[in-house]
Short mmCIF file of the C-alpha atoms (twelve columns), coordinates in Angstrom:
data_MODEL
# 
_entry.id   MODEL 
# 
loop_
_atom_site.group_PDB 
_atom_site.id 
_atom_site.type_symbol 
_atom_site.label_atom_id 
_atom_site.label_alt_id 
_atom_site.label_comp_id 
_atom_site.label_asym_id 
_atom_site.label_seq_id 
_atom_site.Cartn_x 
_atom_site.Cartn_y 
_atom_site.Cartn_z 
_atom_site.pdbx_PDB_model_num 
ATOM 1   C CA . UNK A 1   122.418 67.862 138.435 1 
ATOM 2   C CA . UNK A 2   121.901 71.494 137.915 1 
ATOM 3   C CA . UNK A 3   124.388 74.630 137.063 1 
ATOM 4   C CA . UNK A 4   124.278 77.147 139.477 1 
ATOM 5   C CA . UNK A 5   126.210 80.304 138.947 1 
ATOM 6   C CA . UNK A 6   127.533 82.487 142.437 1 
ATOM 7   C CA . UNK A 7   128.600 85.816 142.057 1 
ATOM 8   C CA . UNK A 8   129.087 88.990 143.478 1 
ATOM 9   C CA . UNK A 9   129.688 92.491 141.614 1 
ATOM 10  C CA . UNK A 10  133.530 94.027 142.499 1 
ATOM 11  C CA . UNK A 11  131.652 97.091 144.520 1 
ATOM 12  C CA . UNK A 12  130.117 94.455 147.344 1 
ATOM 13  C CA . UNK A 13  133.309 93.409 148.448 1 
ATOM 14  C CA . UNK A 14  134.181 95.824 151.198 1 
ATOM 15  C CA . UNK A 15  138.024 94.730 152.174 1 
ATOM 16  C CA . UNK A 16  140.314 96.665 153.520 1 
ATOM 17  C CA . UNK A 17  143.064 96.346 150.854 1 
ATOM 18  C CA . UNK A 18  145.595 94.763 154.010 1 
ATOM 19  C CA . UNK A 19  142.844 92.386 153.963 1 
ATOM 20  C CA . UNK A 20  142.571 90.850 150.739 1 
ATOM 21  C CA . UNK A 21  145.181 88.180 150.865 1 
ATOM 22  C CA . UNK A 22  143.242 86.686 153.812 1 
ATOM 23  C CA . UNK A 23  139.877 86.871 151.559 1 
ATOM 24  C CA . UNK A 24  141.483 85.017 148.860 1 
ATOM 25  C CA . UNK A 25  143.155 82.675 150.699 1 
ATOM 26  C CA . UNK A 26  139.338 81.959 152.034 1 
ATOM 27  C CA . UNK A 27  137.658 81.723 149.028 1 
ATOM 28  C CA . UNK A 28  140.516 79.325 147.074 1 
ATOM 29  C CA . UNK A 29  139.580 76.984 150.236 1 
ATOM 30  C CA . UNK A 30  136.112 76.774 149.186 1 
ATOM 31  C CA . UNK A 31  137.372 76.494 145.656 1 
ATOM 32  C CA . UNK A 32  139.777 73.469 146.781 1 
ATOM 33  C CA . UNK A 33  136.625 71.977 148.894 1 
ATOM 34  C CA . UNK A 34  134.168 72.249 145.679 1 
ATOM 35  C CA . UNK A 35  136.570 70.160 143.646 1 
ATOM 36  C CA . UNK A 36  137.232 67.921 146.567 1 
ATOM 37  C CA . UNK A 37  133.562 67.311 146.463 1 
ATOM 38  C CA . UNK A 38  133.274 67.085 142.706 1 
ATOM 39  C CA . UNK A 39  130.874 70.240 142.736 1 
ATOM 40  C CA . UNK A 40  133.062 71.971 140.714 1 
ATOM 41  C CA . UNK A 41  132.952 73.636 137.387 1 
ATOM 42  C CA . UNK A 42  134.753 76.882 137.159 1 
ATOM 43  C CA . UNK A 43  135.680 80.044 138.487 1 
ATOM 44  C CA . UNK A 44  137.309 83.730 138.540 1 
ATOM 45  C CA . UNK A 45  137.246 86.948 138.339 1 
ATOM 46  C CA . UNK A 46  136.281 89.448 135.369 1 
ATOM 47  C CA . UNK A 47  139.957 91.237 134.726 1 
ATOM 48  C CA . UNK A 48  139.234 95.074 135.595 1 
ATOM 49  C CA . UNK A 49  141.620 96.154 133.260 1 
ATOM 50  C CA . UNK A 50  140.856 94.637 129.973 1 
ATOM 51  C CA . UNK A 51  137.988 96.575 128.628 1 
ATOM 52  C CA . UNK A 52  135.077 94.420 127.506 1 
ATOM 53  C CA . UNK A 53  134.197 93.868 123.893 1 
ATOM 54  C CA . UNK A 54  131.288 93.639 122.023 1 
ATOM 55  C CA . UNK A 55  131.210 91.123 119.191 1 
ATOM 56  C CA . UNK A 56  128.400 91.257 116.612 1 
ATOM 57  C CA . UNK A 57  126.806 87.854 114.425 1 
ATOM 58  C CA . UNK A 58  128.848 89.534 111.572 1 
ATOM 59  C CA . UNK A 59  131.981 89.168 113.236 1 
ATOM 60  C CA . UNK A 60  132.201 93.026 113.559 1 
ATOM 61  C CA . UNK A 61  134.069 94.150 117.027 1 
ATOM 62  C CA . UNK A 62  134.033 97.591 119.194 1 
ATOM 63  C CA . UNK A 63  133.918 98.673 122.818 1 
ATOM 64  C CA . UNK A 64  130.477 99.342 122.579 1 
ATOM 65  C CA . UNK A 65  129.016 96.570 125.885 1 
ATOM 66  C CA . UNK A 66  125.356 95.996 125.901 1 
ATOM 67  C CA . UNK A 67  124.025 98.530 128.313 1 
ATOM 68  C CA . UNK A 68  122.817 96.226 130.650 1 
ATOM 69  C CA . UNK A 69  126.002 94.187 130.693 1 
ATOM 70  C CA . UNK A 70  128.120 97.432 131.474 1 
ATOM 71  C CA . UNK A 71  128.520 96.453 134.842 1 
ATOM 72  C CA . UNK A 72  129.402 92.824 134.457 1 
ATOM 73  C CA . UNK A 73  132.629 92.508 136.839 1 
ATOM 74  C CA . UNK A 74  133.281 90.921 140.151 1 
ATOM 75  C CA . UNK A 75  134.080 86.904 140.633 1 
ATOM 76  C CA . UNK A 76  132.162 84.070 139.759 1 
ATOM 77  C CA . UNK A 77  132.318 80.246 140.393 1 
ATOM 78  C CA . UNK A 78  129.751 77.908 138.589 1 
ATOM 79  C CA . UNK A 79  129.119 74.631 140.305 1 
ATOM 80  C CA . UNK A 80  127.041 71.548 139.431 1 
ATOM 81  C CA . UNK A 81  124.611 70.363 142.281 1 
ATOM 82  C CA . UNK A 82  121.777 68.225 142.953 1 
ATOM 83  C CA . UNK A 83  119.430 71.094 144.573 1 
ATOM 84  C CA . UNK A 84  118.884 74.258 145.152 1 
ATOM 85  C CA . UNK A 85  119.341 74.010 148.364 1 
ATOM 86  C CA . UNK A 86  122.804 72.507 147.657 1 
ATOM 87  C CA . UNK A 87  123.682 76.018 146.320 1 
ATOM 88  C CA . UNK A 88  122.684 77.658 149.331 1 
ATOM 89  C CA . UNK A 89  124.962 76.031 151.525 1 
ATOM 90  C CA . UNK A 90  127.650 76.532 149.000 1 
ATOM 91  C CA . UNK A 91  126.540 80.167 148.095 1 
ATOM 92  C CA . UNK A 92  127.023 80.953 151.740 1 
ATOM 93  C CA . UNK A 93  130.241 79.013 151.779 1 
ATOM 94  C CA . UNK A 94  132.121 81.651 149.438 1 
ATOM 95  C CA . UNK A 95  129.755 84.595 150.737 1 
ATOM 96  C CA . UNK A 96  131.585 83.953 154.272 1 
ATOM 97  C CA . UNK A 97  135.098 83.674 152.510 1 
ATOM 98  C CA . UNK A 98  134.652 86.475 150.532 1 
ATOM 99  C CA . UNK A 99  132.996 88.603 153.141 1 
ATOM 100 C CA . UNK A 100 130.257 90.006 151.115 1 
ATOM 101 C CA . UNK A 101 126.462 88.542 149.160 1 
ATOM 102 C CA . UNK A 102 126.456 86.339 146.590 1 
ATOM 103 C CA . UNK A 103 123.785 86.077 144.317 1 
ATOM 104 C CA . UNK A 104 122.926 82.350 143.287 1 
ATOM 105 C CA . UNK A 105 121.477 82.007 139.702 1 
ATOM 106 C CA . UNK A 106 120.323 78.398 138.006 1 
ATOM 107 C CA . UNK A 107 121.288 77.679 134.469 1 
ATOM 108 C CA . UNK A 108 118.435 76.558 131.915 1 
ATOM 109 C CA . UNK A 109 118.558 72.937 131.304 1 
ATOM 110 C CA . UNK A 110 120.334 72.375 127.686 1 
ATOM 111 C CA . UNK A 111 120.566 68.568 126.892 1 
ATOM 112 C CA . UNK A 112 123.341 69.335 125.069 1 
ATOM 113 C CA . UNK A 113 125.556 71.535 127.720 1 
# 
């Protein structure tokens, strides 16, 4: 079984704001159906307001974000399937609750993950 991560950046979704409660409602009942089917691993949403952090090896800390993570926000859900194609289906699952693209990325095998 493989780790697939779905996600979307916050400035795809396109929801009226009187719409929103329906779009989560949607995508917590692909959530509940994931888990149902023992696909599931994890998900949210990056918190707008709590400004991202960037921790060195030394331990040092400051607001300074990699440049290319700088736009790292949106929702997420990582689920464990046998195939690709297995993401598909569910990557189109939460791309039709949440009413915008999701892009589907697979996680490097670690034997120890």
């Amino acid at each position: 079984m493989t780790h697939y991560l779905i996600s979307f950046p916050a400035a795809a979704m396109q929801v009226p704001p009187h719409e929103l409660p329906a779009v989560g409602d949607a995508a917590r009942a692909v959530v509940r159906e994931a888990k149902a089917a023992g696909v599931y691993v994890f998900a949210g949403g990056i918190h707008s307001g709590v400004a991202p952090l960037r921790v060195q090896g030394d331990g040092h800390a400051g607001p300074n974000t990699d440049p290319a993570a700088q736009n790292l926000d949106g929702g997420f859900c990582v689920l464990k399937l046998p195939t690709r194609d297995a993401a598909v289906q569910w990557a189109a699952k939460i791309a039709a609750a949440c009413r915008c693209a999701q892009e589907l990325r697979e996680f490097a095998h670690d034997p120890e993950s």
